[in-house]
C-alpha positions as a LaTeX table, in Angstrom:
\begin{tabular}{lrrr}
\hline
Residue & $x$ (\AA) & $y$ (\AA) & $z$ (\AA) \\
\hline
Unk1 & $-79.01$ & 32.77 & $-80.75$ \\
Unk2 & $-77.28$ & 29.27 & $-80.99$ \\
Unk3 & $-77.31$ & 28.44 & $-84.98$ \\
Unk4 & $-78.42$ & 24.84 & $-84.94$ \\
Unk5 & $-77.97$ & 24.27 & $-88.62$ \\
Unk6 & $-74.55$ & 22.64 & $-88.83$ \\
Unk7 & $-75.19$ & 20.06 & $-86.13$ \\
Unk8 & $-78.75$ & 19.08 & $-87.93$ \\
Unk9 & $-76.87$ & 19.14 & $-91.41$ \\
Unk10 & $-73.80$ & 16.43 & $-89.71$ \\
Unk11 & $-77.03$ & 14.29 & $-88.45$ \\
Unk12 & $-78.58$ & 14.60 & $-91.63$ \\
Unk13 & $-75.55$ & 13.78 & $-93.38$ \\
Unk14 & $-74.46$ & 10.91 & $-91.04$ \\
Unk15 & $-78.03$ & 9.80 & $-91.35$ \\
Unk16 & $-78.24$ & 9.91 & $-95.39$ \\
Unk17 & $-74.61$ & 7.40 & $-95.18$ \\
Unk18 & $-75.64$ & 4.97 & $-92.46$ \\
Unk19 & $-78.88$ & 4.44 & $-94.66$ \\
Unk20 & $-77.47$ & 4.23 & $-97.48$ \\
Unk21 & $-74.50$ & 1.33 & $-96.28$ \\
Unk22 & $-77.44$ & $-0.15$ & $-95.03$ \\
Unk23 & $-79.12$ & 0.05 & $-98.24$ \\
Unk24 & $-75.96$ & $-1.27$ & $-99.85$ \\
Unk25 & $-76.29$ & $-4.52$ & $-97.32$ \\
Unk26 & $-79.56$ & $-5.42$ & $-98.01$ \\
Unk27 & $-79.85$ & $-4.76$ & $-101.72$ \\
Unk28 & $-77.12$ & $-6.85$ & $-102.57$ \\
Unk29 & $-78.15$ & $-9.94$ & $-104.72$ \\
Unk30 & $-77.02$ & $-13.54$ & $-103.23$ \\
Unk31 & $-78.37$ & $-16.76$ & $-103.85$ \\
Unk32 & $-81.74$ & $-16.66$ & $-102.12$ \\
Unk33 & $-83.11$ & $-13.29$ & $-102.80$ \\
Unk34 & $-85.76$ & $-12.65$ & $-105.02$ \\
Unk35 & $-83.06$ & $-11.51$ & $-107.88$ \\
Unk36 & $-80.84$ & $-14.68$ & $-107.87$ \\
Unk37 & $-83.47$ & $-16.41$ & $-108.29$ \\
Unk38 & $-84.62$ & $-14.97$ & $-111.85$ \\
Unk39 & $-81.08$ & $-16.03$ & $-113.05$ \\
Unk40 & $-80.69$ & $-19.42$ & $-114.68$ \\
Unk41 & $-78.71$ & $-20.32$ & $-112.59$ \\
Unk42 & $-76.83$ & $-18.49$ & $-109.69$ \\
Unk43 & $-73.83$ & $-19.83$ & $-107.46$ \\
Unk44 & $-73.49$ & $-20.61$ & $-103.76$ \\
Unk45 & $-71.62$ & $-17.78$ & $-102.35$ \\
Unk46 & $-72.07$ & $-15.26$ & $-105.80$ \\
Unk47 & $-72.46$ & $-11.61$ & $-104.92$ \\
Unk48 & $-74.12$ & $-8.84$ & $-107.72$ \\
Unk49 & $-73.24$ & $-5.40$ & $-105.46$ \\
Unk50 & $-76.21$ & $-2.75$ & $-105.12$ \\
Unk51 & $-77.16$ & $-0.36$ & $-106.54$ \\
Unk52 & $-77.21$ & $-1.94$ & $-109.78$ \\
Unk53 & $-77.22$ & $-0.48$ & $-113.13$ \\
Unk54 & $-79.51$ & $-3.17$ & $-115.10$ \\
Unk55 & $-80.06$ & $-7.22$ & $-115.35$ \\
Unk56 & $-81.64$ & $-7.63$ & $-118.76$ \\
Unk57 & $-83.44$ & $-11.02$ & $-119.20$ \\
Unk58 & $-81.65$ & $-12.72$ & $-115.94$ \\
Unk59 & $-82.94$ & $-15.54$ & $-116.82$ \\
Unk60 & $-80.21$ & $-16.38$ & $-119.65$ \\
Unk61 & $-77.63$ & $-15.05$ & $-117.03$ \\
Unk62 & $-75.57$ & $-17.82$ & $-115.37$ \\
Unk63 & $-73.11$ & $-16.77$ & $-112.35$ \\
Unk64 & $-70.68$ & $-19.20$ & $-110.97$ \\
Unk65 & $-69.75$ & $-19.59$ & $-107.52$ \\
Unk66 & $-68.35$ & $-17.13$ & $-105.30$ \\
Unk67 & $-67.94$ & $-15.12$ & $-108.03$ \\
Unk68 & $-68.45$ & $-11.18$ & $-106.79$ \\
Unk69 & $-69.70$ & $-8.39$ & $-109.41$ \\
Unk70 & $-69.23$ & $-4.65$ & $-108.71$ \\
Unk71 & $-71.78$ & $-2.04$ & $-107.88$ \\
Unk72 & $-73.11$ & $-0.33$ & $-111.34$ \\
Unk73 & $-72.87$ & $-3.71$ & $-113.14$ \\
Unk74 & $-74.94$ & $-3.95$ & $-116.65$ \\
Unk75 & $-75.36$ & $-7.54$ & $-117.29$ \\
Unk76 & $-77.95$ & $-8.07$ & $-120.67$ \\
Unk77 & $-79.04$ & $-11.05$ & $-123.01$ \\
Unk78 & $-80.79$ & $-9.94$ & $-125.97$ \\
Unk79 & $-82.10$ & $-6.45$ & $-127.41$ \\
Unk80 & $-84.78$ & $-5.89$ & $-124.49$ \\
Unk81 & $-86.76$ & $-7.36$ & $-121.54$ \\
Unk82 & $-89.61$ & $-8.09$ & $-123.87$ \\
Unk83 & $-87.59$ & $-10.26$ & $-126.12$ \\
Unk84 & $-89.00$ & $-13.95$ & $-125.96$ \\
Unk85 & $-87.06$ & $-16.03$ & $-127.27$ \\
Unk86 & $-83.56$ & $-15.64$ & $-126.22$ \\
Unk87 & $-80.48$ & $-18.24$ & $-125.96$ \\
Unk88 & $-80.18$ & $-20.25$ & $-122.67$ \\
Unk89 & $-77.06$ & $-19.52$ & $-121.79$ \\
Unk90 & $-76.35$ & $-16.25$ & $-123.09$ \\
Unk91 & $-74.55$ & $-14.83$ & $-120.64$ \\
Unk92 & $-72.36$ & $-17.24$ & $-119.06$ \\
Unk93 & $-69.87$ & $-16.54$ & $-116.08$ \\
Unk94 & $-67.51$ & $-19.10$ & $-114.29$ \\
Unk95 & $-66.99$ & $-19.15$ & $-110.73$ \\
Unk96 & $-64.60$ & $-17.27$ & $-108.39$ \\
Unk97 & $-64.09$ & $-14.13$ & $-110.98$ \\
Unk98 & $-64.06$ & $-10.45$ & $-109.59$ \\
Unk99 & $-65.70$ & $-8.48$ & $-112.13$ \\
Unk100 & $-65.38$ & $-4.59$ & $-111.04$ \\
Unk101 & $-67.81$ & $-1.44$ & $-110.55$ \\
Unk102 & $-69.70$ & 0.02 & $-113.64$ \\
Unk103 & $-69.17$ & $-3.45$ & $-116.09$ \\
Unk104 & $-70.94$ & $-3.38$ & $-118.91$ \\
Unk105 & $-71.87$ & $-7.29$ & $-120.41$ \\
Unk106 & $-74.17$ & $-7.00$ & $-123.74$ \\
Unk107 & $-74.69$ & $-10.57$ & $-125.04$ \\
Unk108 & $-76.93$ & $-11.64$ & $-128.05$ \\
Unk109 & $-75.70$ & $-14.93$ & $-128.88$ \\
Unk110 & $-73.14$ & $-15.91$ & $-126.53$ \\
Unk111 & $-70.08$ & $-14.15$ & $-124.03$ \\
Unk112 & $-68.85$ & $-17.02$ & $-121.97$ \\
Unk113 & $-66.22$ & $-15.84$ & $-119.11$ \\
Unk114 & $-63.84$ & $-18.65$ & $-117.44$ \\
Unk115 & $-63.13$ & $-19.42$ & $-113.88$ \\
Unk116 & $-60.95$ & $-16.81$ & $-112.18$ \\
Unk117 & $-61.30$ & $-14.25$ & $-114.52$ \\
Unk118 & $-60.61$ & $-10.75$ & $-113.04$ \\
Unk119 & $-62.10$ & $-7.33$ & $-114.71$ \\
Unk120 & $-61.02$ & $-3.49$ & $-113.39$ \\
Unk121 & $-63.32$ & $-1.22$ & $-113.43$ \\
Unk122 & $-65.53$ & 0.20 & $-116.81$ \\
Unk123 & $-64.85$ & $-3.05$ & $-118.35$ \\
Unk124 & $-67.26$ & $-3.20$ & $-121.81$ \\
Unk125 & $-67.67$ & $-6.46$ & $-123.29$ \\
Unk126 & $-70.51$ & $-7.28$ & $-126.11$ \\
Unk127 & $-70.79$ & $-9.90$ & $-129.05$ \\
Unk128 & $-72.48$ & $-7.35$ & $-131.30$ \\
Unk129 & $-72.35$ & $-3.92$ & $-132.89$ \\
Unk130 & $-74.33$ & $-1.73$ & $-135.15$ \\
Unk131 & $-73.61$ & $-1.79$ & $-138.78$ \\
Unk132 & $-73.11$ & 0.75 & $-141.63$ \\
Unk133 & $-73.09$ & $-0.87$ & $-144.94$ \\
Unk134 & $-76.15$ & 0.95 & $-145.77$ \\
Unk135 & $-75.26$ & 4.42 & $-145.95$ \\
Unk136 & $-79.39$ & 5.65 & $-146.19$ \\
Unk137 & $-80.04$ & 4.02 & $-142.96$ \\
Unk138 & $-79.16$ & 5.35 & $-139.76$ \\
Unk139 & $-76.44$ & 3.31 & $-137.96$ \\
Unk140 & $-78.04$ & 3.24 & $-135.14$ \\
Unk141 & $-80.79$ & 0.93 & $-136.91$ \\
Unk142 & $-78.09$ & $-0.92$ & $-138.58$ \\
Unk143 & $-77.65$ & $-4.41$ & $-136.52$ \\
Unk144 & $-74.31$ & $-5.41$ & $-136.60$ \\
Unk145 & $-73.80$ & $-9.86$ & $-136.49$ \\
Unk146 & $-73.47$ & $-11.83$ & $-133.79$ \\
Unk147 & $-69.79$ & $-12.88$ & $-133.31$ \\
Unk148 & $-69.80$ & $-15.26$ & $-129.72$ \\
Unk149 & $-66.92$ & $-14.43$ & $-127.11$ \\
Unk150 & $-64.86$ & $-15.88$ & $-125.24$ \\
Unk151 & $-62.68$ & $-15.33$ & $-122.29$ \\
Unk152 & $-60.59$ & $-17.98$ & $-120.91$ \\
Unk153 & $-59.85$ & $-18.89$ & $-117.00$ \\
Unk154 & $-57.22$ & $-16.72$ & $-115.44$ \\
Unk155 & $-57.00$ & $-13.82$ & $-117.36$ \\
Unk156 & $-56.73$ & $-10.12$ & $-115.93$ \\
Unk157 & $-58.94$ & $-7.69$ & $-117.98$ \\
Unk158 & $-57.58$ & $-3.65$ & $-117.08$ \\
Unk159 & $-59.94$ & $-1.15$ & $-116.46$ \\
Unk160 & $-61.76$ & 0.56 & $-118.88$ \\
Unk161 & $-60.86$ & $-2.42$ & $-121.85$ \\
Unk162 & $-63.26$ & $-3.08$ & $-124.25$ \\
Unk163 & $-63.76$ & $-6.64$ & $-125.84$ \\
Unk164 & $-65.11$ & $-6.64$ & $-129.52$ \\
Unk165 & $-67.56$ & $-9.19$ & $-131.31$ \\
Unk166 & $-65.90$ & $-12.13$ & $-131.93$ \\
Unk167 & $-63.05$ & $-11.95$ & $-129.94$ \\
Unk168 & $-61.40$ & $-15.27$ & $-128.39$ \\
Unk169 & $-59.01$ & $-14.39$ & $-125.63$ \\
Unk170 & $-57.02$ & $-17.38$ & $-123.99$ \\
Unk171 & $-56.11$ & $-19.00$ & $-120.60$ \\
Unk172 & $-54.13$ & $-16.86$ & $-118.11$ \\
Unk173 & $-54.02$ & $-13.45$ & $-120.57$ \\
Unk174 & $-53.33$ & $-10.04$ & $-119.56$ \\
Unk175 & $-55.25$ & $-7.35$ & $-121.33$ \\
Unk176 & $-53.66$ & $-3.79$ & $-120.48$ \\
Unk177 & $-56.07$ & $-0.79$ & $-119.34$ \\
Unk178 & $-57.80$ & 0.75 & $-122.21$ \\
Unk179 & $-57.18$ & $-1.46$ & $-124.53$ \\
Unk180 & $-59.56$ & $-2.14$ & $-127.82$ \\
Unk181 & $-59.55$ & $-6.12$ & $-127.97$ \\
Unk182 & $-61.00$ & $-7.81$ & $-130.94$ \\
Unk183 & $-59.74$ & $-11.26$ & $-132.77$ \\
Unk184 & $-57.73$ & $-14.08$ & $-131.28$ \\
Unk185 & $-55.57$ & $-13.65$ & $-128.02$ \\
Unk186 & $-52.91$ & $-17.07$ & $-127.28$ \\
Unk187 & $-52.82$ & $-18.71$ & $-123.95$ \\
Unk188 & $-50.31$ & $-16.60$ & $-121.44$ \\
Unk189 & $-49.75$ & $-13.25$ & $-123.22$ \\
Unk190 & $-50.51$ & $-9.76$ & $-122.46$ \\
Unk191 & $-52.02$ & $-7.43$ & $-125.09$ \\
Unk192 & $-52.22$ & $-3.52$ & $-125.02$ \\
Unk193 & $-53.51$ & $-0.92$ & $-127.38$ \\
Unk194 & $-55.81$ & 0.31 & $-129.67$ \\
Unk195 & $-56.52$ & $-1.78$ & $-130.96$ \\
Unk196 & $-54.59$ & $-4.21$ & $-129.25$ \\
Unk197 & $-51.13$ & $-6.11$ & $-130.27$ \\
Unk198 & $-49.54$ & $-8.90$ & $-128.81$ \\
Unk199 & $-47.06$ & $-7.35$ & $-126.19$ \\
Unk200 & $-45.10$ & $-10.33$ & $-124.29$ \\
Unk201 & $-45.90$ & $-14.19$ & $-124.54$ \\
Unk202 & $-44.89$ & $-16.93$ & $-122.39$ \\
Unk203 & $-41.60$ & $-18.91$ & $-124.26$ \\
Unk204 & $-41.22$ & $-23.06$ & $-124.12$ \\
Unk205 & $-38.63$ & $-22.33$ & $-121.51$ \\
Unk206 & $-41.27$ & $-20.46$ & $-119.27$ \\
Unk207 & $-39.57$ & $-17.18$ & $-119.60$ \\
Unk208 & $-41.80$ & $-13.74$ & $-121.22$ \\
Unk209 & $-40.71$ & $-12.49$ & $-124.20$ \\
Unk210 & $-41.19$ & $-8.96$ & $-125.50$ \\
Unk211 & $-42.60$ & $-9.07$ & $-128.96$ \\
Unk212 & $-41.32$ & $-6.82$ & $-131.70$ \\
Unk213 & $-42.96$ & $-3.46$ & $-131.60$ \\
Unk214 & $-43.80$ & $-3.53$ & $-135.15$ \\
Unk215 & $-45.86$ & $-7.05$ & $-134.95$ \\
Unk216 & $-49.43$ & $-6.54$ & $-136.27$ \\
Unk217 & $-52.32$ & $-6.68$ & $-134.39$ \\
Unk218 & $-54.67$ & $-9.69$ & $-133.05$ \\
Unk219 & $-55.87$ & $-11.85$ & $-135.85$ \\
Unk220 & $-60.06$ & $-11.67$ & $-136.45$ \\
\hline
\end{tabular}
């Protein structure tokens, strides 16, 4: 007797794909769907890739122009969608950056992002953490201060990085995969570490330098 099950399981399968690229096509949130429009503002030719993870309080969200954010993406203003009053530009993000699959953007006060900024994938970037001064309270409970961010045009973020509260990373900056980023970053440098140190820097003559393996790490 002819066994049809492996030629209904490759329709099935081919089936379960074609829907879901088409799924992928449709769900994808551009200016003029129903999405983009709950942002406060959302750029001509800006792309947020479906399936998503979350959008938490889009309305704080700001997306420049043709600016394309992965599939998985986490993008949040505030502690929850019930929150009422919440900063107007929370989370702001300049136009033409490429942020990668599986981002996670947590802002309470304020994460600004320049133009051109590129993130890999896994990227974790918030302007808060939990606290533990008080050791009869569970951290978790604990709410840590909100320390505003800043990333500055140009810069390459590697996958997986994670940028701290507080942290002020400059123009054209390369932050290696992995790395633990909190305090002050200069204009054309690359950092790497955990936590991160000042690796190479651009000299007056235009030439990178290799800094001294012992130098300490970023400044806070």
């Amino acid at each position: 007797m002819l066994d049809l099950r492996r030629p209904l399981r490759r329709l099935l399968n081919r089936s379960v794909h074609a829907a879901w690229r088409w799924a992928e096509h449709v769900g994808d949130v551009a200016p003029g769907t129903a999405l983009a429009d709950d942002f406060g503002s959302f750029g001509p030719g800006a792309c947020l890739a479906f399936p998503l993870s979350d959008v938490v309080n889009a309305r704080a969200i700001h997306v420049g122009r043709d600016t394309l954010i992965g599939k998985y993406a986490t993008l949040s203003v505030g502690y929850g969608p019930t929150q009422e009053v919440l900063p107007e530009r929370g989370l702001v993000i300049g136009e033409r950056c490429v942020l990668g699959a599986r981002i996670t953007i947590t802002a309470h006060e304020s994460i600004e992002i320049g133009d051109d900024v590129w993130f890999g994938q896994d990227v974790f970037v918030s302007d808060a953490s939990h606290g533990y001064a008080d050791p009869t309270v569970p951290v978790g409970l604990q709410f840590g201060a909100h320390q505003p961010i800043s990333i500055g045009s140009g810069t390459w973020v590697g996958h997986g990085a994670m940028i701290l509260p507080g942290t002020t990373i400059g123009r054209n900056v390369v932050v290696a995969a992995g790395s633990v980023v909190r305090g002050e970053v200069p204009d054309h440098a690359v950092v790497g570490g955990v936590p991160a140190r000042l690796i190479r820097r651009l000299d007056a003559d235009g030439g990178w330098s290799r800094v001294r393996d012992d130098a300490p790490t970023l400044t806070s």
